[in-house]
C-alpha positions as CSV (number, residue, x, y, z in Angstrom):
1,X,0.0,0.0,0.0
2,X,1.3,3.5,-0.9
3,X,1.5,6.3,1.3
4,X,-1.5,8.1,-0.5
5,X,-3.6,5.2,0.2
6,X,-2.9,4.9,3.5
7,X,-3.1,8.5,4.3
8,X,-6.6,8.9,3.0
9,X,-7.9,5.8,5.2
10,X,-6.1,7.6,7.7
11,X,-7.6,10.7,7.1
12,X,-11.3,8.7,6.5
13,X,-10.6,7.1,9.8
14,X,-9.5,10.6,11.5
15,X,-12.6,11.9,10.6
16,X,-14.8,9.1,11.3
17,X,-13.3,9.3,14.7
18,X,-14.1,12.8,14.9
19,X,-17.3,12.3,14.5
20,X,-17.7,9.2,16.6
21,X,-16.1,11.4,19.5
22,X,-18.5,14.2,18.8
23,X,-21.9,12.6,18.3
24,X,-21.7,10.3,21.2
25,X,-18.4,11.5,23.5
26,X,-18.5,15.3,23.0
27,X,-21.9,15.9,23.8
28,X,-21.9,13.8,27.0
29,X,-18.5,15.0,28.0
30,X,-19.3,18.7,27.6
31,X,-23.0,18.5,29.6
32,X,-20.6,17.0,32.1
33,X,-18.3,19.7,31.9
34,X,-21.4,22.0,32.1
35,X,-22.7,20.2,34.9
36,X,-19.8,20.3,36.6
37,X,-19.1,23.9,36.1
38,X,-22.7,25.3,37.0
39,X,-22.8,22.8,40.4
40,X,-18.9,24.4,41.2
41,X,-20.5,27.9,40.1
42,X,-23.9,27.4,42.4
43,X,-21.0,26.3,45.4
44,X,-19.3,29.0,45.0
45,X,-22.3,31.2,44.8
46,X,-23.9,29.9,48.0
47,X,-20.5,29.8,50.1
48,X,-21.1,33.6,48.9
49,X,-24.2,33.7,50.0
50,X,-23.7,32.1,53.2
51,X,-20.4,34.4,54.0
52,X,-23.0,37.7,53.6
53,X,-25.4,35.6,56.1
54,X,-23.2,35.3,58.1
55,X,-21.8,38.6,58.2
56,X,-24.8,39.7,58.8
57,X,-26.3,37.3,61.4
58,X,-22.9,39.0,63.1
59,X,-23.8,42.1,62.7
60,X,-27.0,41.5,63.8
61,X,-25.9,39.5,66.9
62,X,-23.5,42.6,67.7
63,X,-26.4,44.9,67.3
64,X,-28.5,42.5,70.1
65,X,-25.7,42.5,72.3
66,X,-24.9,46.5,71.9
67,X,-29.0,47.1,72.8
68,X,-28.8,44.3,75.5
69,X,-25.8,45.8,77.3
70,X,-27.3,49.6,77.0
71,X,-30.8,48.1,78.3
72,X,-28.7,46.2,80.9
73,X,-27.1,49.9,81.9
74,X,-30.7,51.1,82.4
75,X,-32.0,48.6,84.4
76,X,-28.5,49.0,87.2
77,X,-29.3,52.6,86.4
78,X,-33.0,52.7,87.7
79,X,-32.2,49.9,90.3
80,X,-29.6,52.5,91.8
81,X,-32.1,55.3,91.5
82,X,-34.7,53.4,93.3
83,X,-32.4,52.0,95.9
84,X,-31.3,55.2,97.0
85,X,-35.2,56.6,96.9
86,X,-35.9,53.6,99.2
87,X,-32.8,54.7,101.0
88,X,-34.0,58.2,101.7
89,X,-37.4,57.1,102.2
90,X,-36.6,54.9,105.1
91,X,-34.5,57.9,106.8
92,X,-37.0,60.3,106.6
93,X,-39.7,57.7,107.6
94,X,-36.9,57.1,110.8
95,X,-36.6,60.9,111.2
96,X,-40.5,61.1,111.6
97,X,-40.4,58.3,113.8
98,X,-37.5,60.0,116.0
99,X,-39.7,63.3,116.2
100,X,-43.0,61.7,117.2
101,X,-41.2,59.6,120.1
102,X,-39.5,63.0,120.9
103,X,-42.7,65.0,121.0
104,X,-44.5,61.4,122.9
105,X,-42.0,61.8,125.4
106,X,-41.5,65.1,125.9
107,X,-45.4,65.1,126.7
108,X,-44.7,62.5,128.7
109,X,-42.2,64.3,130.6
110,X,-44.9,67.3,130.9
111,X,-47.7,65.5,132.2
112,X,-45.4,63.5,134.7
113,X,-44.1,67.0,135.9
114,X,-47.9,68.4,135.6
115,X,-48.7,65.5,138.3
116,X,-45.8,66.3,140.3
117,X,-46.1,69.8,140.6
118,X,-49.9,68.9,141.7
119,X,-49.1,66.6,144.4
120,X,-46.1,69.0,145.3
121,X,-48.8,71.9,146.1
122,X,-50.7,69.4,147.8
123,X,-47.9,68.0,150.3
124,X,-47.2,71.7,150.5
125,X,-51.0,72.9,151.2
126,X,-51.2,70.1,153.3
127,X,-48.1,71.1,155.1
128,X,-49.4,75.0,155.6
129,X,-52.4,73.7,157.5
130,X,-50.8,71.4,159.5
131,X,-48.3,74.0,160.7
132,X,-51.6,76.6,160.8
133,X,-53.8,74.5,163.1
134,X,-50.6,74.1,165.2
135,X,-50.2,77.9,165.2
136,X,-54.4,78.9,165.1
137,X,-55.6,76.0,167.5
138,X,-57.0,78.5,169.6
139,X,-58.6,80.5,167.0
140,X,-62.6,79.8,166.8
141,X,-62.7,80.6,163.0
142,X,-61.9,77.8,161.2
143,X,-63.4,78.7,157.8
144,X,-61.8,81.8,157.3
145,X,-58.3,79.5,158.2
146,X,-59.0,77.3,155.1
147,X,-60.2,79.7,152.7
148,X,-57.1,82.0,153.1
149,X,-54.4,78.4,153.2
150,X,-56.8,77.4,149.9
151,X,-55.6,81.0,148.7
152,X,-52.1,80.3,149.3
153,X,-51.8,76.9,148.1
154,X,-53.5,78.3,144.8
155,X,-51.0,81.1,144.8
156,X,-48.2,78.2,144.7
């Protein structure tokens, strides 16, 4: 066989193979290819996707955490305010306390010294008319004895 002959079944069977690989390889191999390339495209496309989620899943968590730490500051706030109202409450409810037991007492004090001044003018009256019937046992006018010591005992 010459070289021209075999080059043309050569050539016929290059081409036949070209064909052979592109009707039933080519096709096949390139929707795999395709395939391949869309599923590695989607990947990359979600890992996208799931880097912006989470980006902002953390920026939402920092936003949670900024409003829970500034409602947390609040809360100590008011619970501070309010403990030192309670605080100042309780003193002044102590300091009105103090002053009633004062002024109880000191009326207390008053009437006890009412009573003793009472019982002092009567030791005292009772005293001035012992030591005047003593003095006026011979005198016949006893009324006008007592009416001028009731005098003097009121005078004290």
């Amino acid at each position: 066989m010459p070289i021209s002959v075999t080059l043309i079944v050569q050539m016929v069977t290059f081409a036949v193979l070209i064909v052979f690989v592109k009707r039933y390889l080519w096709g096949p191999l390139t929707a795999v290819m395709e395939r391949r390339q869309k599923r590695i495209a989607d990947g990359l496309a979600a890992a996208d996707q799931g880097r912006r989620a989470l980006d902002d899943a953390q920026r939402q968590q920092d936003e949670i955490l900024a409003v829970a730490r500034e409602r947390a500051a609040e809360i100590l706030d008011h619970a501070e305010r309010r403990s030192r109202e309670i605080i100042e409450e309780a003193r002044e409810r102590a300091r009105a306390e103090g002053e009633h037991a004062m002024a109880l007492a000191r009326a207390e004090a008053e009437a006890e010294m009412t009573r003793l001044r009472e019982r002092l003018r009567a030791d005292v009256a009772r005293l001035a008319l012992a030591g005047a019937e003593r003095i006026v046992e011979r005198e016949i006018d006893r009324r006008l004895h007592d009416r001028l010591l009731e005098e003097v005992a009121g005078q004290l």
